[in-house]
C-alpha positions as CSV (number, residue, x, y, z in Angstrom):
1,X,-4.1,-25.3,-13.3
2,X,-1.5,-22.4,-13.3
3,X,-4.4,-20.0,-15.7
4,X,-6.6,-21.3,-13.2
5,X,-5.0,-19.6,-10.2
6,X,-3.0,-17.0,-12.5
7,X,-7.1,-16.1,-13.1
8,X,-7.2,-15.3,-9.2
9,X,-4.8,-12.0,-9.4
10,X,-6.1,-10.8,-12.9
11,X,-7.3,-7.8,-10.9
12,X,-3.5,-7.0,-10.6
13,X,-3.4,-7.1,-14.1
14,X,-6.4,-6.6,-16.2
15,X,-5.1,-6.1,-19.6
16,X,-3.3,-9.3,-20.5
17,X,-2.3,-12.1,-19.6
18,X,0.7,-15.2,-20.5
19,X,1.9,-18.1,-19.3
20,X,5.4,-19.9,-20.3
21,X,6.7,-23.6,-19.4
22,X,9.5,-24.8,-19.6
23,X,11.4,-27.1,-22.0
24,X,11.6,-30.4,-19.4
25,X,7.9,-29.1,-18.4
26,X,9.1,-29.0,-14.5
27,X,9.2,-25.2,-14.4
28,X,6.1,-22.6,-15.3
29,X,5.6,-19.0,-15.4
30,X,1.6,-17.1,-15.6
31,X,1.6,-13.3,-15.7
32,X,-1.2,-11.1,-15.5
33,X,-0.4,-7.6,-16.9
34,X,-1.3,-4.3,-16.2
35,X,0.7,-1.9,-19.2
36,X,2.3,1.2,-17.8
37,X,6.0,0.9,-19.5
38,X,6.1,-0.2,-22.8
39,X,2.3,-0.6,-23.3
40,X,3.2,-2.6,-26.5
41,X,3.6,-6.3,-26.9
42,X,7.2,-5.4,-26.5
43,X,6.2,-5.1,-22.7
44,X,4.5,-8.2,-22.6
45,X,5.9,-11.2,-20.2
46,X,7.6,-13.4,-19.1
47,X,10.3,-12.4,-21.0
48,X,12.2,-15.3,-22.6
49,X,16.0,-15.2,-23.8
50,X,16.3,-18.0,-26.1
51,X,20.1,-19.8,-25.7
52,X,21.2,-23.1,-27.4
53,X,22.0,-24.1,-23.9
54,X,18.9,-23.4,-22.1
55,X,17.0,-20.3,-22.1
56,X,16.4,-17.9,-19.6
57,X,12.9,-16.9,-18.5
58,X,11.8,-14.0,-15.5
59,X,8.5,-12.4,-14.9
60,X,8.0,-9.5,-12.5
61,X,5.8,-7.2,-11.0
62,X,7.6,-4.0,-10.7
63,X,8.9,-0.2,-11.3
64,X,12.6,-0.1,-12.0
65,X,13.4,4.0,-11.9
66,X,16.9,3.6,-13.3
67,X,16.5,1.0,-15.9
68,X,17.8,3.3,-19.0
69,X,21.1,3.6,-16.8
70,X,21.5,0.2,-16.0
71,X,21.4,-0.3,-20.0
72,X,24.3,2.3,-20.2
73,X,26.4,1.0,-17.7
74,X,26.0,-3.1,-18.0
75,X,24.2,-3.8,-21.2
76,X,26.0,-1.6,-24.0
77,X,25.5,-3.2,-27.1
78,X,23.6,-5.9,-26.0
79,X,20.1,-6.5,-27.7
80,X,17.2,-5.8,-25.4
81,X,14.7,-9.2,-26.1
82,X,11.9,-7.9,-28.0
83,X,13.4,-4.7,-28.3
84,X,11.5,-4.0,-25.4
85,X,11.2,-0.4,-23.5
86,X,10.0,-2.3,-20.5
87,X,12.0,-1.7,-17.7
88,X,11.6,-5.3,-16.1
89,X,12.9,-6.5,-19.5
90,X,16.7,-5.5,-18.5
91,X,16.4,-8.4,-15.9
92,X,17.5,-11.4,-17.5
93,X,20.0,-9.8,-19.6
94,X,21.2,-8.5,-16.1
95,X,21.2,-12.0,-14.9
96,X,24.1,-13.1,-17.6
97,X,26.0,-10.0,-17.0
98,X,26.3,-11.1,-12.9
99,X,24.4,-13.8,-12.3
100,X,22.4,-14.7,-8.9
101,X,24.7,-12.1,-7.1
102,X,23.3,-9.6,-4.6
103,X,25.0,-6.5,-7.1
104,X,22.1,-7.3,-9.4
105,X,19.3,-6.9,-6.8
106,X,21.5,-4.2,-5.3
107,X,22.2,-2.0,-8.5
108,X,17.9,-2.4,-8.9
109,X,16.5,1.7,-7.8
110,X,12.9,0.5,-7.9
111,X,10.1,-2.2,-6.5
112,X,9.7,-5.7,-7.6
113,X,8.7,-8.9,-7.1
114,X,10.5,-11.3,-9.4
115,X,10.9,-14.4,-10.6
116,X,13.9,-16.3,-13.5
117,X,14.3,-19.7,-14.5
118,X,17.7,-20.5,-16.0
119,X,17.2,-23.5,-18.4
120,X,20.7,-24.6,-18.4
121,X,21.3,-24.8,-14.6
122,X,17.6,-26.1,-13.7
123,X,17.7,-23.2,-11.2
124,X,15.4,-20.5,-10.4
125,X,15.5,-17.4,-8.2
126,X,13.0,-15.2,-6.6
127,X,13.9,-12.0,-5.2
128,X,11.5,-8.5,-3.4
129,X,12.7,-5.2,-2.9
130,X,14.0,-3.5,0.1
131,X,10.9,-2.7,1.8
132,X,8.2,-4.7,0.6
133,X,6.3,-2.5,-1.0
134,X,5.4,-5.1,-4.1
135,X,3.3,-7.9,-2.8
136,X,5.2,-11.6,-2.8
137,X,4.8,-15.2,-0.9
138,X,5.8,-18.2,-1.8
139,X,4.7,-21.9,-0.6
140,X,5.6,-25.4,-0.7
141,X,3.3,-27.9,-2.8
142,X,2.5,-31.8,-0.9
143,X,4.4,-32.9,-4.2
144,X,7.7,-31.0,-3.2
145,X,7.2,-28.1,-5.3
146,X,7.7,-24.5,-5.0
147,X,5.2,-21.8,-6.0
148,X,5.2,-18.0,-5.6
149,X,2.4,-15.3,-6.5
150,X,1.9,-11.8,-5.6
151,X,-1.2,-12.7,-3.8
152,X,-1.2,-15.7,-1.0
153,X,-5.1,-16.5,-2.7
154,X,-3.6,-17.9,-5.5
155,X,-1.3,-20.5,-3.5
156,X,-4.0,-21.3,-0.4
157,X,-5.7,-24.3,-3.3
158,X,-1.9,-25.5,-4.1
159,X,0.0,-25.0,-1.2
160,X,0.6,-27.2,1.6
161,X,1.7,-24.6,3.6
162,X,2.8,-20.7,2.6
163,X,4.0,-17.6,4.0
164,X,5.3,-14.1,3.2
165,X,8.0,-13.6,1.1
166,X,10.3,-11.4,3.1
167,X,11.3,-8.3,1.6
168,X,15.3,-7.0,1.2
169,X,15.5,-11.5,0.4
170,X,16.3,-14.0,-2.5
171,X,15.8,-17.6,-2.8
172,X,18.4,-19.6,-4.8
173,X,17.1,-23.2,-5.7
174,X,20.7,-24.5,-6.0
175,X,21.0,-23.6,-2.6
176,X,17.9,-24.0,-1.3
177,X,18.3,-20.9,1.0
178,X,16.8,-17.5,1.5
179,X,19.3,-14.9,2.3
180,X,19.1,-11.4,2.7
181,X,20.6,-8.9,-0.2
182,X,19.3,-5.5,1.5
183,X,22.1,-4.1,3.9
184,X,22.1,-1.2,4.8
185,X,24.1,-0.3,8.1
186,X,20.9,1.7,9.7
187,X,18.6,-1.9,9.3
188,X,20.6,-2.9,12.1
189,X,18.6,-2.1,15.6
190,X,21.9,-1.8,17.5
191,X,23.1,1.5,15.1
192,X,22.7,4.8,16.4
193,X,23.3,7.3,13.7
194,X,25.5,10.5,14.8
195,X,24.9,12.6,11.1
196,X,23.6,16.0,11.5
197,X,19.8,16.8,9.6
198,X,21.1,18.1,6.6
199,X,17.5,20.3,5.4
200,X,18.8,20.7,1.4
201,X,19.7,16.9,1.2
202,X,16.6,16.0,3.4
203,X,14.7,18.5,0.6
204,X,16.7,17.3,-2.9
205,X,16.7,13.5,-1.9
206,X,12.4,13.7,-1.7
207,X,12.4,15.7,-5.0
208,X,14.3,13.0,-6.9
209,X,12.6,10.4,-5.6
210,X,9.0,11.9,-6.7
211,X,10.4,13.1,-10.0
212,X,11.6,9.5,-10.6
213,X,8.5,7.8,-10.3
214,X,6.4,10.2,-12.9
215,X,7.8,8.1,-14.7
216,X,4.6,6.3,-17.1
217,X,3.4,5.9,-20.1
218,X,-0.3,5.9,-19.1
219,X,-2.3,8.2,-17.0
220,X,-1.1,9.1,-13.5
221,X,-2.6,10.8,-10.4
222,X,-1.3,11.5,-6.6
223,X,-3.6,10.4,-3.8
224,X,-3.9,13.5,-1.7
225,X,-5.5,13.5,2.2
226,X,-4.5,16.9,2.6
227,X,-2.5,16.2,5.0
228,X,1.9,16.6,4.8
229,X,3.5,13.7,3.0
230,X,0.4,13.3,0.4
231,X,0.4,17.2,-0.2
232,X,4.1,17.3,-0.6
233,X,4.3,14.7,-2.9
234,X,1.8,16.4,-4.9
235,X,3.3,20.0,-4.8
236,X,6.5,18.7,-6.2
237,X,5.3,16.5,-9.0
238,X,3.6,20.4,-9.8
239,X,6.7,22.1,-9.2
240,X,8.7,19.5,-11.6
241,X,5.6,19.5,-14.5
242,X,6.1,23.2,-14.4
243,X,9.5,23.0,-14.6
244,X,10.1,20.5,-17.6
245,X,7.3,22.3,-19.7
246,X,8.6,25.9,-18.9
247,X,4.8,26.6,-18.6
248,X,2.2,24.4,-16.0
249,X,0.1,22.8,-18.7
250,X,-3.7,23.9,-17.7
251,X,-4.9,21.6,-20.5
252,X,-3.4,18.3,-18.7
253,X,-2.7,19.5,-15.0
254,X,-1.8,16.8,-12.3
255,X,-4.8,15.0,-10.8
256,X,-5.6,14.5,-7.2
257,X,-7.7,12.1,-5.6
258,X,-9.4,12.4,-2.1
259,X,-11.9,10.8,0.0
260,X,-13.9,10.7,2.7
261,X,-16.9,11.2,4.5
262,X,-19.1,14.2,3.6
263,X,-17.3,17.0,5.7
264,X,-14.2,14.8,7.0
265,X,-11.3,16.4,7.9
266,X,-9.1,15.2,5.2
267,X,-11.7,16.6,2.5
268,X,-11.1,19.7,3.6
269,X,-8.1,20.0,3.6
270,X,-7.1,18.3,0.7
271,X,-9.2,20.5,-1.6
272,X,-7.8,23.4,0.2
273,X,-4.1,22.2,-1.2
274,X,-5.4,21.3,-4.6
275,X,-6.6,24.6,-5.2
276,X,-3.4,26.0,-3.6
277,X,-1.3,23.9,-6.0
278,X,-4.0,24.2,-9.2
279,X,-4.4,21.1,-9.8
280,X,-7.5,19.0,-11.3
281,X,-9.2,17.6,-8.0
282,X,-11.4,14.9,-7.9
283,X,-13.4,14.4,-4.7
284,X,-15.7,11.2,-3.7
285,X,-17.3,10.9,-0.6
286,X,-18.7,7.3,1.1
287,X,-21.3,6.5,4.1
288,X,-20.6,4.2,6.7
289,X,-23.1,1.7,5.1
290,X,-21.3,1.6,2.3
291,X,-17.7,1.2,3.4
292,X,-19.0,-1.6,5.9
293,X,-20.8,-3.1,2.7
294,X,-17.0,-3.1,1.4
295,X,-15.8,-5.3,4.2
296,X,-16.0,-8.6,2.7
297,X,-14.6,-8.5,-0.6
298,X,-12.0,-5.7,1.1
299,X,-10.6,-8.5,3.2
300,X,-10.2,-10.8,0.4
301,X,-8.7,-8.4,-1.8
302,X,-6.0,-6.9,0.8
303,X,-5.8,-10.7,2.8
304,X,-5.7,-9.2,6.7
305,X,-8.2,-8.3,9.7
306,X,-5.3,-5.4,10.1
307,X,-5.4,-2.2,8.3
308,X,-9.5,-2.7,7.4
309,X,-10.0,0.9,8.8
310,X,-7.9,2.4,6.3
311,X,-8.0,0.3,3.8
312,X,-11.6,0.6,3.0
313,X,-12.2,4.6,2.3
314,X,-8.7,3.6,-0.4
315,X,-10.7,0.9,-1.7
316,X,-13.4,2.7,-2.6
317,X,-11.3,5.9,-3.7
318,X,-9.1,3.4,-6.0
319,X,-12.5,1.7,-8.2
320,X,-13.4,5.3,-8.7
321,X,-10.0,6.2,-10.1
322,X,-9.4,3.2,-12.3
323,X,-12.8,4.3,-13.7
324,X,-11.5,7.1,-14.6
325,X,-8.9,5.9,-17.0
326,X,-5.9,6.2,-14.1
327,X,-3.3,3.7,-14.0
328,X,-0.7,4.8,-11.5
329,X,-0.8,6.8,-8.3
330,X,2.0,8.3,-6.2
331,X,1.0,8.4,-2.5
332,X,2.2,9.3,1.3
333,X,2.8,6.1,3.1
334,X,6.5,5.2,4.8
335,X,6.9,9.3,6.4
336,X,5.4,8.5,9.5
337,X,7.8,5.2,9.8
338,X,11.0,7.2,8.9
339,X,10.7,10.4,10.7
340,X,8.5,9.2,13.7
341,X,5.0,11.2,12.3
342,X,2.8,8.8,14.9
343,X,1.3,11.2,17.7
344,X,2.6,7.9,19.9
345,X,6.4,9.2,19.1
346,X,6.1,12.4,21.3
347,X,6.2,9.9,24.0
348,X,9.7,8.3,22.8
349,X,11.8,8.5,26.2
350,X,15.7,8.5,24.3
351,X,17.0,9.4,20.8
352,X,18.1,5.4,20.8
353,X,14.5,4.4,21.3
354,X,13.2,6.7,18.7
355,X,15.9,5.2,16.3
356,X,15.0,2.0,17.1
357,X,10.9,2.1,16.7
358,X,11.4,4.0,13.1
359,X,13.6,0.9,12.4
360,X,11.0,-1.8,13.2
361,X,8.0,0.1,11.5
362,X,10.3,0.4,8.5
363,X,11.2,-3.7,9.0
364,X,7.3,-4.5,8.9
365,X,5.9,-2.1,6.5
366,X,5.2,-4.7,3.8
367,X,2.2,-6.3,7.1
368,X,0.7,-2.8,7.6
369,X,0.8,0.6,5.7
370,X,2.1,-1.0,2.9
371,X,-0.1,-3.8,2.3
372,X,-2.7,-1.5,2.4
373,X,-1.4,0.9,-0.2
374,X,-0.3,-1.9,-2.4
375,X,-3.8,-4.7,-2.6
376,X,-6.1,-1.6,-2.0
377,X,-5.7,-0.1,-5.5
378,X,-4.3,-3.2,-7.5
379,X,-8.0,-4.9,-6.6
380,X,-8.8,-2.5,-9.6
381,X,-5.6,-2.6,-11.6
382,X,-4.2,0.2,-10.1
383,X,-0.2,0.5,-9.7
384,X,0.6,3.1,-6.1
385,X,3.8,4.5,-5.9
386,X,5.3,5.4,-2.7
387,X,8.3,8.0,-3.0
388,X,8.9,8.2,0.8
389,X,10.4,4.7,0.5
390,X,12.8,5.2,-2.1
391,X,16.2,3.9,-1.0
392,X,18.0,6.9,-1.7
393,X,16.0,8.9,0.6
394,X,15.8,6.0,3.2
395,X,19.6,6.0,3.6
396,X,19.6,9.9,3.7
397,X,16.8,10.2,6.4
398,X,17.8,6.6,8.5
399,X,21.5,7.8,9.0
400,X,20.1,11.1,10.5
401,X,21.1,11.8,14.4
402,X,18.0,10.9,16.1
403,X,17.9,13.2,18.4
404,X,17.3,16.0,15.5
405,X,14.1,13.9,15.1
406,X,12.9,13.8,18.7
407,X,9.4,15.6,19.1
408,X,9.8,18.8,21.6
409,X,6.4,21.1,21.6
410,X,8.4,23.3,23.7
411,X,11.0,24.0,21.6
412,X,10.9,26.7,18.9
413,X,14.2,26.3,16.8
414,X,12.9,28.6,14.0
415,X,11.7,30.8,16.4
416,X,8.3,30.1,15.1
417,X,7.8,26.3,14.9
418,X,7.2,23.9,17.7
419,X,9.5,21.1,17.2
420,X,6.6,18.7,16.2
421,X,5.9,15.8,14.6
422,X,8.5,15.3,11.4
423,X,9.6,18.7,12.2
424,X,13.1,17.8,9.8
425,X,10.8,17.0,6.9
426,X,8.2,19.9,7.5
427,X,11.1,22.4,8.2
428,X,12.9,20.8,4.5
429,X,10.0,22.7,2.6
430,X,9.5,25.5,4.2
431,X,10.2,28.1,2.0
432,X,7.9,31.3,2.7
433,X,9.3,32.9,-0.2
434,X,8.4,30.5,-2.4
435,X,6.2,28.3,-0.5
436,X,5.2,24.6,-1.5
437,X,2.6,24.6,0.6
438,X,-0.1,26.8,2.5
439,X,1.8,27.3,5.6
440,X,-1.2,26.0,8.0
441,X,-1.0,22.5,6.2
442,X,2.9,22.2,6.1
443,X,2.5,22.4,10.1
444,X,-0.7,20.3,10.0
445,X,-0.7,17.9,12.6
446,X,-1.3,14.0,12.4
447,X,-4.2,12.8,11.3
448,X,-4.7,8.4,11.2
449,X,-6.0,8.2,7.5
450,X,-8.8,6.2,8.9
451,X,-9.7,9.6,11.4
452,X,-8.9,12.2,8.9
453,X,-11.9,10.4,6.5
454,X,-14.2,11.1,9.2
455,X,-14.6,10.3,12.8
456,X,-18.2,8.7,12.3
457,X,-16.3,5.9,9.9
458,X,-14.6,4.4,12.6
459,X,-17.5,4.7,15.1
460,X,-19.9,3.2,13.0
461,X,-17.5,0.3,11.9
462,X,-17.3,0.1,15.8
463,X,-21.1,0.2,16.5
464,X,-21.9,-2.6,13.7
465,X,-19.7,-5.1,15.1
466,X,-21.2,-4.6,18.6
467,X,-24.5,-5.2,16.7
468,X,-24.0,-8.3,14.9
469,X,-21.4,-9.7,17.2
470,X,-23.6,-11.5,19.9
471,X,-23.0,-11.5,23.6
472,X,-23.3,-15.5,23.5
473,X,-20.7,-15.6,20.6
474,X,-18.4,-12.9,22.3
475,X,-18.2,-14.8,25.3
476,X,-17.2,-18.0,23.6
477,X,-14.5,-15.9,21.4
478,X,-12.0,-18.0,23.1
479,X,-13.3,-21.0,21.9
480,X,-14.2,-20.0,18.2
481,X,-10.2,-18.2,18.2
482,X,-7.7,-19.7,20.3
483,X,-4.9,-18.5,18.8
484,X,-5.0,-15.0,19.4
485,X,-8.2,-14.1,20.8
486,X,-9.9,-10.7,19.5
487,X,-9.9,-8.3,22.1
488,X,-12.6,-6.2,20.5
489,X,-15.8,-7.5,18.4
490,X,-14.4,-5.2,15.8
491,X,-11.7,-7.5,15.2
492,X,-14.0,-10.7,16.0
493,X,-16.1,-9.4,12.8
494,X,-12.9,-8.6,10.9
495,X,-11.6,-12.4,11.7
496,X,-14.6,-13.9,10.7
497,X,-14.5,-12.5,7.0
498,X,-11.0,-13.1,7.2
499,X,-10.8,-17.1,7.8
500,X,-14.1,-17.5,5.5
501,X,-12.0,-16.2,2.8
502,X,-8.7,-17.6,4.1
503,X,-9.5,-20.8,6.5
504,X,-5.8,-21.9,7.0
505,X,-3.3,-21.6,9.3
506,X,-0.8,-20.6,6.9
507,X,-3.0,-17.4,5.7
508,X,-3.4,-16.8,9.6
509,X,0.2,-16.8,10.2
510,X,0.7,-14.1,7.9
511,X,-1.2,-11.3,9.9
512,X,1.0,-9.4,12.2
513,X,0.0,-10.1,15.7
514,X,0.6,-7.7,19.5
515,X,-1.2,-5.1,20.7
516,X,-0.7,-1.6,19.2
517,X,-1.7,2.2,19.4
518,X,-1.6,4.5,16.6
519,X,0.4,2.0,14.7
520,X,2.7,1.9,17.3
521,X,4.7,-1.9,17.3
522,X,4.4,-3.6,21.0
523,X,7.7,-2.5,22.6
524,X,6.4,1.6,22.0
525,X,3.3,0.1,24.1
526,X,6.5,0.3,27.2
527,X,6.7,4.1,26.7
528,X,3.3,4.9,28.5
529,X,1.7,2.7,31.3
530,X,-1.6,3.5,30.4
531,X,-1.4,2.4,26.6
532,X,-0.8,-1.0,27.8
533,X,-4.7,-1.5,28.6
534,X,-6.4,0.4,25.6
535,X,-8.2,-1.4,23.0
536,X,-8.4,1.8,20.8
537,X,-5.8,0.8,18.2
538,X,-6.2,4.5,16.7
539,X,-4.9,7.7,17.2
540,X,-7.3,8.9,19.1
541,X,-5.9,6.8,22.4
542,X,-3.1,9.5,22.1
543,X,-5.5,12.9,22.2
544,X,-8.1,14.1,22.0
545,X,-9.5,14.3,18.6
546,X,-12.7,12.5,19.0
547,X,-15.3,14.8,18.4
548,X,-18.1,13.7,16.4
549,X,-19.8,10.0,15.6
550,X,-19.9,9.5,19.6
551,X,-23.5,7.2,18.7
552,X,-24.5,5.5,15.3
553,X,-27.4,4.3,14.3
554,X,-28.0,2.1,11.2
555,X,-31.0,3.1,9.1
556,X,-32.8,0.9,6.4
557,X,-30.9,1.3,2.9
558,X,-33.5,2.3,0.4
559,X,-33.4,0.7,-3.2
560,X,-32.0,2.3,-5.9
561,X,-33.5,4.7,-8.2
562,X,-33.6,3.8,-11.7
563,X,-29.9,4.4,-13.1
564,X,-28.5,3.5,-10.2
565,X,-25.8,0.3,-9.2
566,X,-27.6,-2.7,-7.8
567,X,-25.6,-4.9,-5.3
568,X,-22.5,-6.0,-5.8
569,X,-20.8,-9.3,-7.7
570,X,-19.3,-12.0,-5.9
571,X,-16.3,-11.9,-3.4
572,X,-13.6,-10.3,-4.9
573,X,-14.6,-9.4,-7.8
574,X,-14.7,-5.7,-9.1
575,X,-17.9,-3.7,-8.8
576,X,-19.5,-3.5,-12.5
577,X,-18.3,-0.7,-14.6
578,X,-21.4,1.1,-15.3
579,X,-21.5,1.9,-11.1
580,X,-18.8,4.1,-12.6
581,X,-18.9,7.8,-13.9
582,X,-17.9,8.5,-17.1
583,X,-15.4,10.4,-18.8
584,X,-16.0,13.4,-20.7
585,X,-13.9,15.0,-23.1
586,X,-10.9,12.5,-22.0
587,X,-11.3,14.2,-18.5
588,X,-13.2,13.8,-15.3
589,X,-15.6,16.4,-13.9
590,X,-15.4,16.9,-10.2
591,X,-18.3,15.6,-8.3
592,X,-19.0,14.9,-4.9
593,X,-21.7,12.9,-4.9
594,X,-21.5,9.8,-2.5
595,X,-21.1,6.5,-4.4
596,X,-24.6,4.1,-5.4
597,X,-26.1,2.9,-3.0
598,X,-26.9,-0.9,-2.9
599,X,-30.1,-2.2,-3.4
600,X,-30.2,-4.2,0.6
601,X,-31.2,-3.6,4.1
602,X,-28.5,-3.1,7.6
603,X,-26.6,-6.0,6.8
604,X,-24.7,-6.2,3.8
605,X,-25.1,-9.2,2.3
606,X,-21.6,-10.2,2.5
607,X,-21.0,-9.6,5.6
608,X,-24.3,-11.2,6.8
609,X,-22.8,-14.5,5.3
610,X,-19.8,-13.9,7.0
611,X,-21.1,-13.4,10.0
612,X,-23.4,-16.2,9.2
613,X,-21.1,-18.7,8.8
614,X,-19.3,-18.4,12.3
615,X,-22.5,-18.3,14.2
616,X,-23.4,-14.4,14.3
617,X,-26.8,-14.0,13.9
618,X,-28.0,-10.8,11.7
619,X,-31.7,-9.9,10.9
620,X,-32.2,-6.6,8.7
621,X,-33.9,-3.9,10.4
């Protein structure tokens, strides 16, 4: 039963797999690995210290940045199990040294999602780092039992009911309670911060946290939009290859990753930066067919009708990088949360209010932008790291003054600038003389990464659901949903996939539910009268950005030519490798040919059953 449902995430971790039980047979541990640190069988887990008393057994999913100092400062002279360079094999060993306190999950500089059994107690603990950013949930069994995962899929057969693990939290079965270990003074809604922006510590905090997580031992990339955070992430991990080789390496330069619809916004930009920072840039493009023919094993993989938008053009960017031999990818998600990026934050009416918002995007990460940037690319095995979320730099930007923050387009306090958008963060690396970036993309404005991959994406998502979402079944929505209604038959499609894939009320509970704008939570919504009737969750409801893809029109998919992908496998499972390009020479060429196309009509097949199934009638063109 456990490899059964252990089976279920081996996407997470495609390149081996364990499962440990206990000695009394009561306790059991399945891990599906993907090797990154300590690619040998020393990396393999769980991890088992073996004690005449009762061993001690943990498994995790996780990055911990500072594992070589924890060694120095707790475990001198203690015997790593397995002599392992893994950095999620210091955990147990940690776990004698202090126990089930909060210091261990404290002294952790990293992500994780973690589980230990202590044999000789009969407890277990589960703990999740600060902000999420590692999947985790957890649910009871009708026979008493407890069960976590990283992926609620793999508890909806067991499970009597299940939910979220909550991030910053660990569970303690002698206590039976789940308490919070993640403190910090600024979490707190009531705070308000009085520090001054300090730029150099705004700057040096980001760099470290980037250099940290370059940390691998298998091939690494940065996902790059072209926009600020992504193309600052990427210009220092250049900046710190230079650096450690004395000499940028042109044989093995860093890669970058965009995507997009032909002509988007973000393509454009984003190769503009690569060839600004000289690195090897890899470009894909998508139609709308195709990313609506993503819908329905998207939604299984990332478990939520919220964040489909976004998460599809990532989706299909991530199977194209995993072909390509990548592993890990550093990206830009968590700026907007911390220094109030959303267009929806020029309308922020006090400094306390603008404290307060960045404070409950932060809080609720791990539902949205997170989520997204987590299940997206581990559907193909591939591990995202986000730097803007390191807890370093979340306690140097949090404790900021607000007010330094607040958005001003009238203000000029370089003399040059408007005080924009994350004007702190943009203003950190500007440094003309030596410039990280081309100046018109450090003062870029906002683009939603759903926009900024092409208007026409969104439109046509838009204009499908109005096709195959009947009047007769719209009308009835309130029947067919009574717990929160779709306002839109975007999100009547999107719950349709959603609850064939995940039909009980436990997986419903887990979406995030209230109305937002541009990622906004629902007590922004209070900052602008008019936002309170929009159903343009984008955004666009804040200017006026919508140019193109005002009407679309789906046309007949034509077979594919010999050489080409057929349609896809079943739900969830990865597209076939041969859809894939090759590598040549250990490197990728550059192409920006579109992806296959699939070998069906308008409807994708899976969506068509989808739609089937709750009474939406489809007929291909």
């Amino acid at each position: 039963m456990m490899l059964r449902q252990s089976k279920l995430l081996r996407h997470r971790g495609p390149d081996a797999n364990s499962i440990w039980q206990s000695t009394d047979g009561n306790s059991f541990i399945a891990f599906e690995r993907l090797q990154i640190i300590d690619v040998t069988d020393g990396g393999r887990q769980p991890f088992l210290i073996e004690r005449p008393a009762g061993n001690i057994a943990w498994a995790l999913n996780s990055e911990i940045y500072n594992h070589e100092e924890l060694k120095q400062k707790y475990l001198k002279g203690v015997k790593i199990v397995k002599d392992s360079k893994s950095d999620s094999a210091i955990i147990g060993h940690m776990y004698e040294k202090l126990g089930d306190s909060d210091e261990l999950w404290n002294s952790l500089d990293g992500i994780f999602a973690c589980v230990l059994v202590d044999e000789a107690t009969g407890d277990f603990i589960a703990a999740r780092d600060p902000i999420g950013v590692c999947s985790f949930y957890w649910g009871k069994g009708k026979d008493g039992s407890t069960w976590f995962a990283s992926e609620m899929k793999a508890l909806q057969a067991h499970c009597e009911t299940f939910d979220i693990f909550p991030p910053g939290h660990c569970y303690r079965s002698r206590t039976g309670k789940l308490e919070r270990w993640y403190k910090p003074q600024w979490l707190d809604l009531d705070y308000l911060p009085t520090a001054p922006a300090d730029l150099t510590t705004i700057h040096d905090s980001l760099v470290n946290s980037v250099v940290k997580r370059l940390m691998s031992d298998a091939p690494l990339g940065v996902l790059l939009s072209g926009g600020l955070d992504s193309s600052l992430v990427a210009a220092i991990a250049v900046r710190h290859m230079k650096e450690s080789k004395n000499a940028y390496d042109t044989e093995h330069p860093l890669h970058t990753f965009s995507v997009g619809l032909p002509g988007s916004p973000d393509l454009v930009a984003a190769r503009r930066v690569a060839a600004f920072l000289g690195t090897q840039h890899h470009e894909f493009t998508f139609t709308v067919e195709e990313g609506i023919d993503a819908l329905y094993d998207l939604i299984w993989h990332i478990e939520s009708y919220e964040q489909v938008r976004a998460s599809v053009p990532m989706y299909i960017l991530s199977r194209k990088i995993k072909a390509g031999g990548f592993k890990v990818v550093l990206s830009g998600e968590g700026a907007d949360e911390v220094y109030g990026g959303y267009l929806f934050f020029h309308k922020a009416p006090t400094p306390k209010d603008f404290q307060q918002e960045t404070v409950r995007l932060i809080r609720r990460l791990h539902q949205f932008d997170v989520m997204r940037a987590n299940k997206a690319p581990f559907a193909f095995g591939l591990e995202p790291r986000v730097p803007f979320l390191d807890k370093a730099f979340l306690d140097t930007s949090m404790t900021i003054d607000p007010a330094d923050k607040m958005i001003n387009m009238e203000d000029k306090p370089d003399g040059k600038h408007a005080r924009m958008e994350k004007y702190l963060l943009r203003k950190a690396f500007d440094r003309p003389e030596d410039p990280y970036l081309p100046e018109d993309v450090l003062w870029r404005q906002k683009e939603q990464f759903s926009d900024g991959v092409g208007y026409s994406w969104v439109d046509g998502l838009k204009s499908y659901a109005e096709q195959v979402v009947s009047d007769e079944m719209w009308e009835a929505r309130a029947v067919r949903f009574p717990e929160h209604t779709p306002n839109t038959r975007e999100y009547y499609l999107l719950r349709s996939i959603f609850e064939e894939h995940f039909p009980s009320p436990s997986a419903l509970a887990t979406v995030p539910k209230g109305l937002s704008i541009a990622c906004s939570t629902p007590e922004a919504l209070a900052w602008d009268p008019e936002w309170a009737d929009t159903h343009e969750i984008s955004g666009r409801a804040m200017r006026a950005v919508h140019e193109a893809g005002s009407t679309f029109t789906f046309q007949k998919r034509q077979p594919p030519s010999s050489g080409e992908a057929g349609p896809a496998g079943p739900a969830g499972a990865p597209p076939a490798a041969t859809a894939e390009r090759p590598i040549a020479n250990g490197k990728i060429t550059p192409q920006t040919a579109p992806l296959p196309a699939c070998a069906r009509l308008d409807v994708p097949k899976g969506v068509a059953q989808a739609a089937k199934a709750n009474g939406i009638h489809v007929a291909a063109g």
